[in-house]
N, C-alpha and C positions, 0 to 999 in steps of 0.2 A: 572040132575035136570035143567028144563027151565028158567030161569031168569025171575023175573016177572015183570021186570020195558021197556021190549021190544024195538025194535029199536027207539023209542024215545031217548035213550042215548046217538045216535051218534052227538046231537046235545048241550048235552051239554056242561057247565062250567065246566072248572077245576081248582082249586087254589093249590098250590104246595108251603111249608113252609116247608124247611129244619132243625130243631128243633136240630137237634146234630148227630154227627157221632166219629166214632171210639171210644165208648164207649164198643162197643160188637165186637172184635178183627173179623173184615173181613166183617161187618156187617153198614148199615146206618138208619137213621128212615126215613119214609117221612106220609106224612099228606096231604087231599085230604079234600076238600066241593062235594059232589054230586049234582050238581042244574040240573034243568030240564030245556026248554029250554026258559021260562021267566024268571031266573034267580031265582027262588026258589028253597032252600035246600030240596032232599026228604029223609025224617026222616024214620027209623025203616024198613028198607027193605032192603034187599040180594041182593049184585052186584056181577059179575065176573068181576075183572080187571086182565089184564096182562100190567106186567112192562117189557119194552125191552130201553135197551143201543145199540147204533148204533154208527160204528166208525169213527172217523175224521169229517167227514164233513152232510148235512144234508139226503143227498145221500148214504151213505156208509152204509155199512157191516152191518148185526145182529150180536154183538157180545156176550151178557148176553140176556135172559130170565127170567123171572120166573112166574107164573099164583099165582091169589088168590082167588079161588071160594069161591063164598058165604059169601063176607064179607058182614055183619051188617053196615049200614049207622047209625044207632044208634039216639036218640031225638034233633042232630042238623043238620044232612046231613052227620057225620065226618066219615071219614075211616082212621084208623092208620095201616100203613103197616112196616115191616121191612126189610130191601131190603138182600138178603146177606143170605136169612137161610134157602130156597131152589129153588135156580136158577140154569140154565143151567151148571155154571159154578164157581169157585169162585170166589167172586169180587173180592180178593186183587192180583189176576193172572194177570188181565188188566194192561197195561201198563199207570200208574198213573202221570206217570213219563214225558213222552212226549206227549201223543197224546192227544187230547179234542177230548168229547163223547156226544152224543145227546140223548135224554130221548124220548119214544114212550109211550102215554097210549094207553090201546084198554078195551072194556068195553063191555061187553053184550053176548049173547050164541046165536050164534059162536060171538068171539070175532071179534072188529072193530072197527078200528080207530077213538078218537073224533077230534076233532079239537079246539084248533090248535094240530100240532102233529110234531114231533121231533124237540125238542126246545133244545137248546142248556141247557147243565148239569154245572152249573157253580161255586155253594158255594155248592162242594159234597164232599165224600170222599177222597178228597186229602191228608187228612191224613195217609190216607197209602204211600204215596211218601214222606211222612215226615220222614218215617223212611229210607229211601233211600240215603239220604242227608240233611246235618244240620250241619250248621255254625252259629257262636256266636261268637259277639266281643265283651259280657261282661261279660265274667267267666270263669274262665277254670274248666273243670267238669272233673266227674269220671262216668264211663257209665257201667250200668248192664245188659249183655247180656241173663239174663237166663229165659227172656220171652222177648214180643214184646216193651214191657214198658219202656221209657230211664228217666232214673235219672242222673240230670244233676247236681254237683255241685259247687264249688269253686270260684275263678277268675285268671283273664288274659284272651286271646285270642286263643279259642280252635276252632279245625274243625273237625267235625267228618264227613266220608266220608264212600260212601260203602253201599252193600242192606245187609238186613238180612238174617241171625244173626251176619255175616263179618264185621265188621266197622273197617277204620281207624283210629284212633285217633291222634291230633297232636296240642299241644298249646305251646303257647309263653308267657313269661309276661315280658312285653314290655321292664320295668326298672326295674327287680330284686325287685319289692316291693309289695306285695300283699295287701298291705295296706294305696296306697296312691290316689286310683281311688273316693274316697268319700272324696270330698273336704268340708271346713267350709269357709265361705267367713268372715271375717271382712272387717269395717271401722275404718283406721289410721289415726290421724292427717294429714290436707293437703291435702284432697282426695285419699290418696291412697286407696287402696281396695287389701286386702294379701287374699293367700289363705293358709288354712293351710295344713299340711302333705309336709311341703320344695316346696308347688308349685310354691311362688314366687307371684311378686304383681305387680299393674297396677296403675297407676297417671291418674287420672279423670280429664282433663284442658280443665275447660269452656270457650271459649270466645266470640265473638262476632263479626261478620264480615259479610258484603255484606247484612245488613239485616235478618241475619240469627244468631241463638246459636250456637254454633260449642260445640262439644267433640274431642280431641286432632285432632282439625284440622279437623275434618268431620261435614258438615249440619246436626243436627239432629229436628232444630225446625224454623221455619220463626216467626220471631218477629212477624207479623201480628197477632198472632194466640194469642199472650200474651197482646200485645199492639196496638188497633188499629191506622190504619194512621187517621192523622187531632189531634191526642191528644197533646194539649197543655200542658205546664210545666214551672216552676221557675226552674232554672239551674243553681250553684253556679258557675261553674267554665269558663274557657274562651274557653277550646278548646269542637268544639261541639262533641259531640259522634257520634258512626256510626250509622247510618238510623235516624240522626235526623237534622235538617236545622235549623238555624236562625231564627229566626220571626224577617227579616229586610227589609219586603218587595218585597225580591227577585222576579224575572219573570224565570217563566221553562217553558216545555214543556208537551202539552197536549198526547201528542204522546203514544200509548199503550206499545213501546218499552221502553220508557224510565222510569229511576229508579223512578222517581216521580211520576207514572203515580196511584200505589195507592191513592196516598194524593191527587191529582184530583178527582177520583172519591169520593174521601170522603168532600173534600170543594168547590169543580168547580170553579165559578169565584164571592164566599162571597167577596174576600178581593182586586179584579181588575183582569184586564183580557177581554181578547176576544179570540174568536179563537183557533190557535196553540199554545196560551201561556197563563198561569195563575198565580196571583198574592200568594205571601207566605203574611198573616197578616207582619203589620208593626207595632211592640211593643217597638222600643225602644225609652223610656223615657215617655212613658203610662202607663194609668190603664187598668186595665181590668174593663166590667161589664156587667153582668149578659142579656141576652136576657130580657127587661119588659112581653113582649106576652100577655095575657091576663090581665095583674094589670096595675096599676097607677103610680106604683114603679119612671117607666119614665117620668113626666108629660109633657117631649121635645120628644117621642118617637116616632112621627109622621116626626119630623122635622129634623130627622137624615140625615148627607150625606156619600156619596159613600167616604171609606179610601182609595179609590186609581181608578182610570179611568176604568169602567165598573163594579166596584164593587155594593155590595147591598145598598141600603138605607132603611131610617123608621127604621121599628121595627123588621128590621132581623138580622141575625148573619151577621159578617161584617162590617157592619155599624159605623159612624165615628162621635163623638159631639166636637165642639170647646168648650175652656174652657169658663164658666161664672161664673159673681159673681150675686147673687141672690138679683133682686132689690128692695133696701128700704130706707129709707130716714133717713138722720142727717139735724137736725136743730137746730139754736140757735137762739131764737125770740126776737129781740133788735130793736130801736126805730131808722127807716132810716134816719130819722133826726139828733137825737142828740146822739145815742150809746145807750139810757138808757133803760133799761128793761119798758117791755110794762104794759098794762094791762091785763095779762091772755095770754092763746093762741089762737094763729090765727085761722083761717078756714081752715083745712090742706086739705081741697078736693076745695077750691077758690085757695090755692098755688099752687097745683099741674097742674091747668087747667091753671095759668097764668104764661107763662115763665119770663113776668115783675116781679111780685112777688117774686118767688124764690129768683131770682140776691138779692134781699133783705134781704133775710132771714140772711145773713151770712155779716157782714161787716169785715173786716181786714183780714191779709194773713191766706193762709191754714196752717193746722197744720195736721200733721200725727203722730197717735199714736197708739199703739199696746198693752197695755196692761199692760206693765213692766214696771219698773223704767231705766232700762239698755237701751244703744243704742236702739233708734230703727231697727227693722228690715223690709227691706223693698226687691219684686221683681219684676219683670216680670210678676208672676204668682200667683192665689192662689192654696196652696197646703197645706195637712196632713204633717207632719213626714214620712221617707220612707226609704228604704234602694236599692241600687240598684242589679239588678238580670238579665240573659239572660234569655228571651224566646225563647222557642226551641219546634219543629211544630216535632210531629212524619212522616215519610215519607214510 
């Protein structure tokens, strides 16, 4: 019977999906799209293909055969063929075992190669070399010779060796115990971590070192990743921790080798600096406070200075205020003549504009007071209540 789809064929598409094998003892599926040569599927019409395996390399041998006249392309292009159930030869004869084998289609009456053509055969029936050889390092089994079919059961370390229906069989279990390969993991006080079935247990010690979290001694995370560099902290105690600095000011190096070199690029030179070396904030015996930015918060936030020689000023981070007391007036309005209270009060915007007047306002010595009946307190500085703390600069 003549083909009716004509040497048009030799030009077209072929898709090839290996869908299962060794299901039918000797036997594989395969599956084909017929397209024409714009790449459209041709539905409901009768091809001749012939399936050829060729051996080793893309050159070599014809070693299988088998033709399929007359297959049905069916309502989407598809052709279902079975490889294995009348070819030249049988498939599971082929050496499965060592050699790699190439795939030929040919299509049309006389048959003729499409293109592409002998492509390597590669997710095929290898399972038939499966029964050839078969190693397991998780059970030791019990093998049923009296088909193709291997049932494998138990545990330990078995190898089964040898073609069929011959197998060697040979296992080991490792520590006399067939019962201890499925472990339960706890958590024990202290970090350890047991296993159970007598596997024995592990101590989890976290620490801390070179900027890194350590597990018994090994890098397993860089602090960066947890805490970035530039984060600032109250710090109770006196010795600093690892990957963290002082806020005393200090000068390092800008340098990409050196250990500081993240906290450069996280603060540059906010707090002093130029060049090769950048300033650490200088916090001790300060407050902290807040960037103003956009509010009023600061009504000084223009008139800020640099905390240390190239540092920032104004309204940035960095930036440095002298302490002030907020100005406003005490007076005590008494007759510069004779001590005696006046009549009423002065003009306190004529006092202000006359520094003569002022001198007036106040006759006899100063007196400082605070509030209390008890000593007064007096200092340097004015200040809140406070308690003292290290600041400590992430690095």
């Amino acid at each position: 019977m003549k083909n009716k789809i004509k040497p048009i064929l030799l030009t077209f598409f072929l898709s090839l999906t290996i869908f299962s094998f060794g299901q039918t003892w000797g036997k594989f599926n395969y599956q084909a799209i017929i397209r024409d040569g714009n790449g459209v599927s041709i539905k409901n019409q009768n091809v001749n293909i012939r399936f050829q395996i060729f051996d080793a390399i893309a050159a070599g041998a014809l070693v299988y055969q088998e033709d399929f006249p007359n297959i049905n392309t069916g309502g989407y292009g598809v052709v279902n063929l079975q490889i294995g159930t009348n070819g030249s030869i049988p498939l599971k004869s082929l050496n499965w075992n060592t050699k790699s084998y190439f795939v030929n289609i040919q299509m049309g009456s006389p048959y003729s190669d499409i293109s592409p053509n002998r492509t390597p055969l590669v997710s095929v029936p290898y399972s038939f070399f499966a029964l050839s050889s078969i190693k397991s390092d998780t059970a030791k089994y019990a093998i049923a010779t009296s088909s193709p079919t291997l049932n494998l059961t138990g545990s330990g370390i078995t190898t089964v060796n040898g073609t069929y229906p011959n197998y060697a069989i040979s296992s080991t279990e490792v520590d006399g115990s067939i019962s201890n390969e499925l472990q339960t993991l706890s958590n024990n006080p202290g970090n350890v971590i047991s296993l159970s079935q007598s596997g024995g247990s592990v101590t989890l010690n976290f620490t801390v070192s070179n900027n890194q979290l350590q597990l018994n001694g090994k890098d397993v995370l860089p602090l960066t990743s947890l805490i970035p560099p530039g984060t600032i902290m109250a710090f109770g105690g006196t010795t600093i921790p690892d990957g963290w600095l002082l806020c005393d000011g200090g000068s390092y190096s800008t340098s990409s080798t050196a250990k500081e070199y993240q906290l450069f690029k996280a603060i540059g030179y906010n707090f002093g600096g130029s060049g090769g070396n950048f300033n650490l904030p200088d916090f001790r015996g300060r407050f902290l406070r807040g960037v103003s930015g956009s509010t009023d918060n600061d009504p000084d936030k223009s008139n800020r200075a640099a905390s240390a020689s190239g540092g920032n000023t104004g309204n940035n981070v960095g930036s440095y205020q002298f302490d002030v007391f907020q100005g406003h007036w005490h007076g005590a309005f008494l007759s510069s003549s004779n001590g005696t209270p006046g009549g009423g009060l002065p003009d306190i915007n004529a006092y202000n504009k006359d520094s003569n007047k002022r001198n007036d306002i106040i006759n006899g010595s100063d007196a400082i007071t605070d509030g209390s009946n008890d000593t007064p307190r007096v200092s340097k500085e004015t200040r809140p209540k406070n308690v003292n703390v290290n600041y400590i600069i992430k690095y």
